[in-house]
N, C-alpha and C positions, 0 to 999 in steps of 0.2 A: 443828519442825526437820526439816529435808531428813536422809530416812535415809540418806544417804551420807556427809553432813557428817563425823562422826567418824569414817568411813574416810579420808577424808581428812586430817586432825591426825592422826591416826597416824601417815600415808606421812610429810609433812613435816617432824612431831618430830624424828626425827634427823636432819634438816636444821641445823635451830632451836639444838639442842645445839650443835653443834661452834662454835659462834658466841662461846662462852666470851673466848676470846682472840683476836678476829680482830683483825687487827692494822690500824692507821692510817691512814688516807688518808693520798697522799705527793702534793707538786707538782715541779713540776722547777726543780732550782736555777739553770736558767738556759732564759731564752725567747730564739730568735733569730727577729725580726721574717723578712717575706720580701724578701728582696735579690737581685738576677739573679746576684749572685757565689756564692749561699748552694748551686748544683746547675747542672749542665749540665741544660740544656733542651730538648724537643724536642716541635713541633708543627707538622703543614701543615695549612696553610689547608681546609677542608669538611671535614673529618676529627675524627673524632670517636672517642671508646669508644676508647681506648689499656688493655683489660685481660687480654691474654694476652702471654707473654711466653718466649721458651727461649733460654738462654746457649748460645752455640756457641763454647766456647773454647779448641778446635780451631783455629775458622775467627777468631776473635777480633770474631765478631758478637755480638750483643744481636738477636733475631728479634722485629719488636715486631706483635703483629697488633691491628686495627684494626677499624672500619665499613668493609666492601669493601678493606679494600689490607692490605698485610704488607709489614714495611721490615724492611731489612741494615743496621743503625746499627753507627757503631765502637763497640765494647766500652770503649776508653778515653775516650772523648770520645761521646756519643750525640747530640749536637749535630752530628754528622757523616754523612750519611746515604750511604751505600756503591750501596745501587741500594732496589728496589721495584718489588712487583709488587699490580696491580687483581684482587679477584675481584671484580666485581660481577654483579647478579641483571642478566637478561635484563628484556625490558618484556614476556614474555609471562607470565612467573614472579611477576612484579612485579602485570600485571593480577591473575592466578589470585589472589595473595594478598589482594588488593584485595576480589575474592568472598569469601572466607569472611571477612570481616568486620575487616580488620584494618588498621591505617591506613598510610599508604604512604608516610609521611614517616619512619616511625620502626620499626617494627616488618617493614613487608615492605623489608628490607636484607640483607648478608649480613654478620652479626657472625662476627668469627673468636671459635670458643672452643676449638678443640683444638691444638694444637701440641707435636707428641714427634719426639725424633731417634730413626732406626730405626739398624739393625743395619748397615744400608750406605751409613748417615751422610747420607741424605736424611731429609726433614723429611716428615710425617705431617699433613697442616692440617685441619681441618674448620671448617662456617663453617654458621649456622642457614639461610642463603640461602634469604629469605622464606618462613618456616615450612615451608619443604621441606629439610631439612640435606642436606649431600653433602660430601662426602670428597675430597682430592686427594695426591697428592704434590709436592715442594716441592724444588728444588736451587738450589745457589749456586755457579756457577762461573764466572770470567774477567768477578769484580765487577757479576752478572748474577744478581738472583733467577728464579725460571723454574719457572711453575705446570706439569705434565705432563700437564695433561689430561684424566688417566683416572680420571674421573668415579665415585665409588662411592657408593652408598648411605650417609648417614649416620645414619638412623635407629637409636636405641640407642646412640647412641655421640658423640652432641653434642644438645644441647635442640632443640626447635623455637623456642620463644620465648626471645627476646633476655636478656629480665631473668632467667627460670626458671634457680634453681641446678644446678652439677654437679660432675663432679668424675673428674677421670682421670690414667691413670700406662703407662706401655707399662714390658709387661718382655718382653722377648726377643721383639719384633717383633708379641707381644698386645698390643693395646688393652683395657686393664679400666677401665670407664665407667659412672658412675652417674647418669642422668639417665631422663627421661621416655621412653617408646616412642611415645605417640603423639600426636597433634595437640590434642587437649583438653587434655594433659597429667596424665590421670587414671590412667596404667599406669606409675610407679614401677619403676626397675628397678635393680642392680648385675650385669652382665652384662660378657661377655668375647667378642672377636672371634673366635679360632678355638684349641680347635672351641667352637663359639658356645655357649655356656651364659648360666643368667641366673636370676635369684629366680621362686618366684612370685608372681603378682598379686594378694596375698591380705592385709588389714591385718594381719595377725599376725606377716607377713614386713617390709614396709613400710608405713607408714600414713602418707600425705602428706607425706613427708619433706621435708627439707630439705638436700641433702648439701652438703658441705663441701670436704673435701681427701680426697684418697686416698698412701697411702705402701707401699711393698715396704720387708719387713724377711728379710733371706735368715737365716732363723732355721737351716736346714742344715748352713751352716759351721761343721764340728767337732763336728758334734750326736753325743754316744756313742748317741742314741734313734734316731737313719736319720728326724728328723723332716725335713718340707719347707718350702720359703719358703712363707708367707705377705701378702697383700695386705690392707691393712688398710684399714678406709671410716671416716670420720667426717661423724655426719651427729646433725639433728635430727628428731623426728616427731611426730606425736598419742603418748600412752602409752595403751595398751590394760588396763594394769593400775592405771592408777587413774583410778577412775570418777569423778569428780565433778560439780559442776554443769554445768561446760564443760570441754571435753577439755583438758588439758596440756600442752601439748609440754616434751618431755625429751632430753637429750640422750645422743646412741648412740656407741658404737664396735662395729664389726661386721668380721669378718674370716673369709677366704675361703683354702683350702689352693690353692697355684698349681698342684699337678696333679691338681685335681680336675676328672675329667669327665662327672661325672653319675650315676645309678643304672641298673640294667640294667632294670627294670621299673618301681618307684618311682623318682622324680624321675628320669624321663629329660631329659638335660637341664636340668637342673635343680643348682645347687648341692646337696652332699652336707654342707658342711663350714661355711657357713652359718649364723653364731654372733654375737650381737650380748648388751652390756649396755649398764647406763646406766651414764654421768658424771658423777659430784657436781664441785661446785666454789663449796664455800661463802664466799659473800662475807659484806657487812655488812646484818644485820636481813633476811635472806631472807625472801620470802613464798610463792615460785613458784619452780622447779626455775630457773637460768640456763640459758638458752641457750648453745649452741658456735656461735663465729662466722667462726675457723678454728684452721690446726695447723700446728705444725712440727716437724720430724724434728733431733732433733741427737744427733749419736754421736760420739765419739771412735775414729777409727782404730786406734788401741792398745790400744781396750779391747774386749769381747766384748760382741755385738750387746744381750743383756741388762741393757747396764750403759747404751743406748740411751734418749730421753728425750722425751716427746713433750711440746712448750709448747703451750698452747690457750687461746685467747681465749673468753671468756663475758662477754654481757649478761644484763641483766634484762627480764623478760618480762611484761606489762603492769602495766609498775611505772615511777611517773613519776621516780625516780632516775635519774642519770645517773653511773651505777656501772657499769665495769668493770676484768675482771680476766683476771690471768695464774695459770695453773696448771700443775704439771708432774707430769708421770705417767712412771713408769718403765715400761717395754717389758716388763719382766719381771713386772709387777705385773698387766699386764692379761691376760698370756701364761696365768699362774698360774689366773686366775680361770675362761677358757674350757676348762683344763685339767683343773682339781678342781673346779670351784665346783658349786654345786647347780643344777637349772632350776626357771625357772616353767614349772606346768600350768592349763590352761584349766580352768574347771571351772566345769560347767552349773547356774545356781542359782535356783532357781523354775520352771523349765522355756524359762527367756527369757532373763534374763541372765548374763554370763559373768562368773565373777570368777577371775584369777589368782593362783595360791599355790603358794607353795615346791612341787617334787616330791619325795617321798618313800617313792616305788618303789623296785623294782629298776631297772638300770641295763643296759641290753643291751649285748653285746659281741661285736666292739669299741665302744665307748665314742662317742657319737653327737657328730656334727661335728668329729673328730678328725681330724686326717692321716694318709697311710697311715704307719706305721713300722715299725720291725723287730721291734716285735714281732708284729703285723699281717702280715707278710712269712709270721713262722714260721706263721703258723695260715692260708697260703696265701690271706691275702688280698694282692695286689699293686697293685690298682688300686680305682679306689671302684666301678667295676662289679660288682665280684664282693662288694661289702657284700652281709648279708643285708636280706632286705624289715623284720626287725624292728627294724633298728638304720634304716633309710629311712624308717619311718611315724614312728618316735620324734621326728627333727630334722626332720622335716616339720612336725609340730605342736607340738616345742616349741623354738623358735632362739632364746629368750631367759631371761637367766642370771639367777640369783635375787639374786646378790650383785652391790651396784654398785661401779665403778671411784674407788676417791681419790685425792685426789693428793699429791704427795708431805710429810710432816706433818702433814695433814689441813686447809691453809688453802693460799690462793694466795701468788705470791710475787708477786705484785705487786696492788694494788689502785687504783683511780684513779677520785676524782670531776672530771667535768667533760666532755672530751671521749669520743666514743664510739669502743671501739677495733674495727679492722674486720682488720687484717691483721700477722702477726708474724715476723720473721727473728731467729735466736739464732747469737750468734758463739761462740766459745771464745776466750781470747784469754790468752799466759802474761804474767805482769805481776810488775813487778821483782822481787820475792818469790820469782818461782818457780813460782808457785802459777797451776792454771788459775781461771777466772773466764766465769762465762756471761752474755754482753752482749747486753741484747731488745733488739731495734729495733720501735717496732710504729705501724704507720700505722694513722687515725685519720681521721674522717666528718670536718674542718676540712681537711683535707688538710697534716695536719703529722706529721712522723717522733719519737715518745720514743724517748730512748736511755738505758737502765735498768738495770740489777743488783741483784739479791738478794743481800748481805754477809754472812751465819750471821744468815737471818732478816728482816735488816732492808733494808727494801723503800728503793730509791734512783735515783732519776729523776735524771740526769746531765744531760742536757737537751732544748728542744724545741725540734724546726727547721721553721718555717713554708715547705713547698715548690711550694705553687700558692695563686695570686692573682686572683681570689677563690679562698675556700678552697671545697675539693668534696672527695669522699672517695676516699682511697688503695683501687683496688680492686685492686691485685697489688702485689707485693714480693718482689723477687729478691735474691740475692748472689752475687759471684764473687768466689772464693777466691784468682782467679789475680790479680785488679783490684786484690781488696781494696776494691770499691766494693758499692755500694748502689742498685737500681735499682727507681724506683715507676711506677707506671701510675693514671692518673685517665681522665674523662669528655675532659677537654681534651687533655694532651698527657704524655709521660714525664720523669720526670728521675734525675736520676743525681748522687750524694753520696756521698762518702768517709765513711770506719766513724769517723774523727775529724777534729777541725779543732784541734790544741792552739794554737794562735797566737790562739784566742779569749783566751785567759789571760796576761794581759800582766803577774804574778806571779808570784813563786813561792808567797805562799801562796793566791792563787788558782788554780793549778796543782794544788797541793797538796788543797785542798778539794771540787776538781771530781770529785775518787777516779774520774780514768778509767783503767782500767786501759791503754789504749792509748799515755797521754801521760805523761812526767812531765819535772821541772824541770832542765835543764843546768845546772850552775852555772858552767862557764866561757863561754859564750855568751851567758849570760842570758835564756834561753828556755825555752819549754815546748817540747819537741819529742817526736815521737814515738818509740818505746821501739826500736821495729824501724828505724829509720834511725839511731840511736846507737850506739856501740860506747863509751862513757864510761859511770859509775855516775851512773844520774838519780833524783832527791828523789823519792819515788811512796809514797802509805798509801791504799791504797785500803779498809781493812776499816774504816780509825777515824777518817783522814781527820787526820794528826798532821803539822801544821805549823810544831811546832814542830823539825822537820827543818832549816825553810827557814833559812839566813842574815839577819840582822837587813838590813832593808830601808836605803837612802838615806835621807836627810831628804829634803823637800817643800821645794821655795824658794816662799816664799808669793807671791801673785799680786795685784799693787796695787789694790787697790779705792777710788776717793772715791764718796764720798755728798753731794749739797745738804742743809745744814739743813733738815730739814721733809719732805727728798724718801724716795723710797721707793728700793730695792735688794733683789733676788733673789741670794743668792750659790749655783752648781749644786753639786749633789754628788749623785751617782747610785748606789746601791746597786749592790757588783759583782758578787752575787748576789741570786735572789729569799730565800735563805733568811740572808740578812745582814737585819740592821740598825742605822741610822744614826742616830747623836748629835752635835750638835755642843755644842761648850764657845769660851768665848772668856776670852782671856787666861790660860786654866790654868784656870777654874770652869765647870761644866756651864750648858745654858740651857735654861729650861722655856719650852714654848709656850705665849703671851698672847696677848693681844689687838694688840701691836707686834709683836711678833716670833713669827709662826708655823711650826713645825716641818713642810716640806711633804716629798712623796713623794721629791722628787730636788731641793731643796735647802730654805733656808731665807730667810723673806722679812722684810722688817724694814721697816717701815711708820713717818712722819712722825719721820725720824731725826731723834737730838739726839748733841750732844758726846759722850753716855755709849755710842751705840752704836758708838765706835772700837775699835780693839786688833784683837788678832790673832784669827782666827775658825779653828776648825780642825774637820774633820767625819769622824769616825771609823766605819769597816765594824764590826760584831760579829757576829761567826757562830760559833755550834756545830754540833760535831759528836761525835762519842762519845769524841772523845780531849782534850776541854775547849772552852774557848773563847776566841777568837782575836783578836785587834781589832790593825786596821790605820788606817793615816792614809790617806784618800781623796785628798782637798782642804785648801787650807790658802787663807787669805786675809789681807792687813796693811788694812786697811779703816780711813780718813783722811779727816777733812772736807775740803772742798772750800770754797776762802775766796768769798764773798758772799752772797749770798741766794737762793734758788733751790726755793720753798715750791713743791711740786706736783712739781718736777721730777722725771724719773726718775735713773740710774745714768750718771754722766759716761763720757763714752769712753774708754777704756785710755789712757793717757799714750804709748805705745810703739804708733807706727802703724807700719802695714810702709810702704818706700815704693811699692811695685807699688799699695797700693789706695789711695794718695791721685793719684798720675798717672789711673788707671783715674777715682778719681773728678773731677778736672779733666776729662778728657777727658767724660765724661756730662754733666755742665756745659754745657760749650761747644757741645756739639751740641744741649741743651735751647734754647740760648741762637741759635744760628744758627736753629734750626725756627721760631724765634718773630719773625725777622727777615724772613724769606721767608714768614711767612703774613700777616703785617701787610703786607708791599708787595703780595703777590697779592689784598687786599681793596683795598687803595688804587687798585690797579691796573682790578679790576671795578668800580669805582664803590660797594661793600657800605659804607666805610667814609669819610668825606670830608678832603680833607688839612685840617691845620690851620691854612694862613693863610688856609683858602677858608672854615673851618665861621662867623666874623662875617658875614663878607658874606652869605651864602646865608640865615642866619638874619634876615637885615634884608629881603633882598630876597621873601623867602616871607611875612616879616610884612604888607609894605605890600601884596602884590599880592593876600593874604588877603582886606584889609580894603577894597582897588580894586576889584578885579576884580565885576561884575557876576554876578549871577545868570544865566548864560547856558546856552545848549542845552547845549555843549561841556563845559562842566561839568556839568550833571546834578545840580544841587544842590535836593533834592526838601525843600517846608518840611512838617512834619510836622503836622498837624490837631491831636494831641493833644502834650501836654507828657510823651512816653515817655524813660524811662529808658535807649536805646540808647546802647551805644558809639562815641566819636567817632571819625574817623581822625585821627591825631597831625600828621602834617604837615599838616594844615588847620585844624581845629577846635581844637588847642592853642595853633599857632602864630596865629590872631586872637585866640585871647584874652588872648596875652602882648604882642602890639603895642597891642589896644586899652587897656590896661590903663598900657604905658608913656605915650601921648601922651593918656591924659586922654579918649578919647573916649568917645562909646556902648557901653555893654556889651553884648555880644553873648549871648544863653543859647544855649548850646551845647547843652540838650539836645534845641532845637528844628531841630538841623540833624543832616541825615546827608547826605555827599557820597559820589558814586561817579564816579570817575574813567576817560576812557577808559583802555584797555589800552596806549597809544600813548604816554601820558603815563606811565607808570609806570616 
């Protein structure tokens, strides 16, 4: 056995535990195929990589940057395109990259990855522009985007390579960016524009990360402790404390004080404050830490930044499931841990390897990777300069925290087999009750949008909206507050989708059961509309999903059906959820599926009908949900033989034609019927085909002149030596041997003749 093995069961055990009660795989109650009505669309032609994106809803733009260009789309409609402007790479930028080995279709481009509004409401762009990054400024004015030229340095602060992740946030005209520094992409950094600071290059700090998202939380407002904002990194990496066969990646949350400027001796330049822990996020049957695959910030304006909530996506990590999940972690929870928690220490074992374990020293003060604060103030410290060197050597070797991050109950709130999720937006939304409710939207490697809620617990996929065709993976996802829309970015082109569609719900108890908090049921319109454009009391359960609110439904006027004796019949009826399902009964008795009559997805098929398969057919939805179960009338059918005999046939046509489609179809008729008039006279006319008072005569006179006619030059009529099996020509060698054969004469063996004709003659 590998002596490390049970160091590793160890690490993973409390993984393994919390698995006790994880809770179920969920699908979503309703799929919407992809339809050009399902999202405004947007895409030009050679253009590619649509995955940076800034709301400016100011200016009432959508900023979308691209492969070389950045467009001004309207904010209401992104199918609308305002102006656009090219950055592309030079062909001397484009050669150079071409040298150091990189291909030039794909990689030596200028992908936009950075875009922030600044302080003076211009735009911030950065672009990898053939593995040499650079910087620019960006304005929009008089329906005119407009690059400025000045040209800056982007290294540090946007990747060289296209695909390499990153991740950035501007607060008060800083850029804090976490990506690679240099061209191999082997110096990892979280670094700040000015005054420039940055980690170091040291795996203990970063160790081949993966970042993610970056977020500002202004932890200061109102603080009675004089603490400072914070800037928070989410990221993945190799873990340095657990050794196993092959490195692990685990996932980080690391966080930086925003006035922090370095050490005056130690870390000059250097983060002081410098703090990272892991992320659990246990899903189902774990084997290997999940990955973080991004985040999102949601706070409520009313409440105090602590009561702030970070949602986070996680995979599995060489694990052939196709399991992910959502997690949520309180701000105050993570706050807590960089604040008391314990650290890990390196610690030299055998004189070679390093193993990390809890620290359990003293503690230098002030308190390492801290912010400056008031209490900090009184003992004259004021800025991280004036830290001492021993609280500097401390967070230099040790920036990671012994206790890991959970989330909130210790399982995720959402779990999903199937598709892989890649990216997540969280709404708030009040719903008739009163009550808020936090609505995930999370795009997905298919290129489709879930739209989901946690209910006290229970995990519920509301639905899934297929938004690019073929599908490819959602690589960004925006929202505006002021739109109330939805806006994704892919490899192809963007799109743009409202937070609900209730007119999918042509019910009230499927209204009712879709528990969107967004929609619920009018009952004097007889709609599903949404909450915020009503001022009437609409039918709405979203926690238990209680239908029996709705008003008892109309009767179904049933829909004539005949059947032939013998013949076969489909009658539809389509589940008006995925989490329905359908029965049919005929005459008032249920029907079991046989061999005649088999039970299908979306309706029912009835094979070599007889007299007994008449009556009324009726096919009923049954759906649960935690407030009982529900069952409505779908389809209803009065299904009648049809008088005479008609074995094989299929399903006679509706008795009730419209007239528009029997005109429509006369009129296809007559034009089949006229084409076939004019191609028979245009054959008659070329000779292809012969009239018919002329085809006797021409058949008597090709006979005799067969049987007349001499074996001459002109004809070319070669006798063949041996008795071969060749094919005859019809007009000669058929036609003698149906004259010799009427007048009695010689027979002629046809296999001994082959004729070639001149060309003159043909």
């Amino acid at each position: 056995m590998h002596p490390l093995l049970p160091l590793c069961v160890f690490w993973l055990l409390p993984l393994a535990l919390t698995q006790e009660n994880a809770p179920l795989v969920c699908i979503p109650r309703r799929f919407v195929p992809y339809h050009g009505d399902n999202a405004h669309l947007f895409h030009e032609e050679g253009v590619f990589n649509y995955s940076t994106m800034l709301l400016r809803e100011d200016l009432g733009l959508l900023l979308l940057g691209a492969r070389e260009a950045v467009y001004a789309l309207d904010l209401n409609d992104i199918s609308k395109k305002l102006a656009s402007v090219k950055w592309e790479v030079t062909q001397q930028q484009e050669d150079e990259c071409k040298k150091k080995g990189k291909d030039p279709e794909t990689e030596c481009k200028n992908y936009i990855r950075v875009m922030h509004q600044t302080e003076d409401n211009r735009m911030y762009v950065c672009g990898t522009n053939a593995f040499d990054p650079e910087c620019d400024y960006m304005s929009y004015a008089n329906e005119k985007l407009t690059l400025e030229k000045k040209a800056e340095d982007g290294k540090g602060k946007c990747p060289f390579d296209p695909v390499r992740s990153y991740a950035s946030v501007m607060v008060e005209n800083n850029l804090y960016s976490a990506t690679t520094t240099n061209f191999l992409g082997s110096q990892p950094a979280l670094s700040r524009s000015s005054p420039v600071i940055r980690t170091e290059f040291k795996s203990s700090w970063l160790n081949e990360p993966n970042f993610v998202s970056m977020a500002l939380m202004q932890e200061s407002d109102l603080s009675v402790e004089g603490d400072d904002d914070k800037v928070y990194l989410f990221f993945s990496e190799k873990a340095v404390e657990w050794d196993c066969f092959s490195k692990l990646v685990v996932s980080r949350v690391a966080r930086v004080c925003k006035g922090d400027i370095g050490g005056q001796r130690t870390l000059q330049r250097t983060w002081t404050s410098f703090l990272k822990a892991r992320m659990d996020c246990p899903m189902l049957r774990p084997q290997l830490p999940n990955v973080i695959q991004d985040t999102y910030r949601s706070c409520n304006p009313k409440r105090p930044w602590k009561d702030c909530l970070f949602y986070a996506i996680f995979t599995p990590q060489s694990d052939p499931s196709d399991l992910s999940a959502v997690c949520a972690y309180r701000v105050s929870d993570i706050s807590k841990v960089f604040a008391e928690g314990k650290y890990k220490n390196p610690v030299t074992v055998e004189t070679s390897h390093v193993k990390w374990v809890m620290y359990s020293g003293d503690v230098p003060v002030p308190r390492p990777g801290a912010c400056i604060d008031n209490e900090a103030r009184k003992a004259g410290i004021t800025q991280t300069l004036d830290l001492p060197d021993r609280t500097l050597q401390f967070i230099k070797d040790k920036q990671l925290m012994d206790q890991a991050i959970q989330p909130i109950d210790d399982k995720p709130v959402l779990v999903r087999r199937g598709s892989t999720f890649t990216r997540i937006i969280v709404d708030q939304v009040q719903a008739a009750d009163g009550e808020m409710n936090c609505v995930m939207f999370i795009g997905t490697e298919e290129g489709t949008i879930l739209k989901a809620a946690n209910y006290d617990g229970e995990m519920f996929i509301i639905e899934e909206v297929q938004l690019f065709q073929p599908p490819e993976p959602i690589k960004i996802l925006k929202f505006s507050n002021v739109t109330g829309q939805l806006y994704a970015g892919s490899d192809s082109g963007a799109a743009q989708l409202p937070l609900a569609t209730c007119g999918r719900s042509s019910s009230c108890m499927d209204c009712v059961l879709a528990r969107d908090p967004y929609c619920g049921w009018d009952k004097a319109v007889g709609k599903c509309v949404l909450l915020s454009s009503s001022k009437r009391k609409l039918i709405q359960s979203v926690k238990v999903g209680n239908a029996s609110l709705c008003p008892d439904p109309d009767p179904l006027d049933p829909v004539n059906q005949f059947i032939w004796r013998g013949g076969n019949v489909e009658l539809r009826c389509s589940a008006p959820s995925n989490l329905s399902k359908t029965s049919w009964e005929r005459d008032g008795s249920p029907i079991a599926s046989s061999t005649r009559c088999q039970l299908l997805r979306d309706g029912l098929l009835i094979l070599n009908a007889t007299d007994s398969d008449t009556g009324r057919y009726r096919c009923q939805s049954v759906e649960v949900s935690k407030a009982g179960k529900y069952t409505t009338t779908v389809a209803e059918y009065q299904v009648s033989m049809a008088s005479g005999s008609g074995a094989g046939r299929g399903i006679l046509p509706r008795p009730q034609i419209n007239a528009a489609s029997v005109t429509g179809l006369q009129a296809v008729v007559g034009l089949l019927v006229f084409s076939l008039v004019v191609l028979l006279a245009w054959n008659f006319y070329k000779g292809h085909l012969p009239l018919p008072w002329n085809c006797g005569k021409m058949n008597r006179e090709q006979s005799r002149n067969s049987l007349r006619r001499p074996a001459s030059v002109e004809d070319k009529c070669l006798v063949s030596e041996s008795s071969s099996s060749r094919n005859n020509n019809q007009m000669g060698g058929e036609a003698a041997f149906s004259a010799a054969g009427e007048n009695n004469g010689p027979q002629v063996d046809l296999q001994t003749l082959q004729c070639t004709y001149d060309e003159s003659e043909i």
